[in-house]
N, C-alpha and C positions, 0 to 999 in steps of 0.2 A: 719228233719224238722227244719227251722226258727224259731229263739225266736220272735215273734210279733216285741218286742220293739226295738231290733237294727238289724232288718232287715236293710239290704242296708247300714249301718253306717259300719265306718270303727273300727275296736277295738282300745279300750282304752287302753292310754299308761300307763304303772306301772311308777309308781312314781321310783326313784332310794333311797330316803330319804324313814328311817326306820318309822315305824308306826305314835311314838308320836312326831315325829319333821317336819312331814311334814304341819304342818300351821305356821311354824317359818318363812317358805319364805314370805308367806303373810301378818304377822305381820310386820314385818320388811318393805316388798313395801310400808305395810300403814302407816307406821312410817315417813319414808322417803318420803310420797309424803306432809305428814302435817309439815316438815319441810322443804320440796322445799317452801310449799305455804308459809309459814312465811316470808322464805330467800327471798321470790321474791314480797312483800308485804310488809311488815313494812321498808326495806330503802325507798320507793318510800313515806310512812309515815311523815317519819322522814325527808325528803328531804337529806338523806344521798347515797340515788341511784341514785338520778337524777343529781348529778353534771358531771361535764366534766372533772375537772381536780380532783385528780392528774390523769397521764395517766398509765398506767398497759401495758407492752409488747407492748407499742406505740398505745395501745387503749383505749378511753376515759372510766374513771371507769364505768359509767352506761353500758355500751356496753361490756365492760370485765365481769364483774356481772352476766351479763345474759347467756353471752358464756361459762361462767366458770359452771352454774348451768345447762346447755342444754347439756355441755359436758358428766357432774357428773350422771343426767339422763340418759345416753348413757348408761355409763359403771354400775351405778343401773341395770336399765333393764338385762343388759348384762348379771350380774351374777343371777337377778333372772330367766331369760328364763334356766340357765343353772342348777338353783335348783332346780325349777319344771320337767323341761322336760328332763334333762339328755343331752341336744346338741344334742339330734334325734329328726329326723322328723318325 
């Protein structure tokens, strides 16, 4: 017989991280997402995000700025999907 509550759901992935370290991943996301917001809010502050020159790998600073921290994003996420989930689906 079915347990009631996870009838039809698919089982839960085990964690790969040992007991007391597995909220470090999400300490750390939330860390890192209060300091994206800073990094993408106080230059525009300051008006030090919004200029155009100097130029950065032939791209205007504001425009490098933002690419630099959407990239940084990328590879955050990247290593958090891989500390929570273990890279399986």
């Amino acid at each position: 017989m079915h347990d009631p509550v996870s009838f039809g759901r698919a089982p839960r992935a085990r964690s790969m991280l040992p007991m007391g370290t597995r909220r470090l991943p999400h300490v750390l996301l939330g860390l890192y997402v209060a300091v994206c917001l800073v990094a993408l809010v106080v230059p525009d502050v300051f008006g030090a995000g919004s200029r155009i020159e100097p130029y950065v790998l032939g791209l205007p600073f504001a425009f490098f700025w933002y690419a630099a921290w959407a990239t940084l994003t990328f590879v955050a996420l990247t290593f958090y999907h891989r500390a929570t989930d273990g890279g399986r689906e």
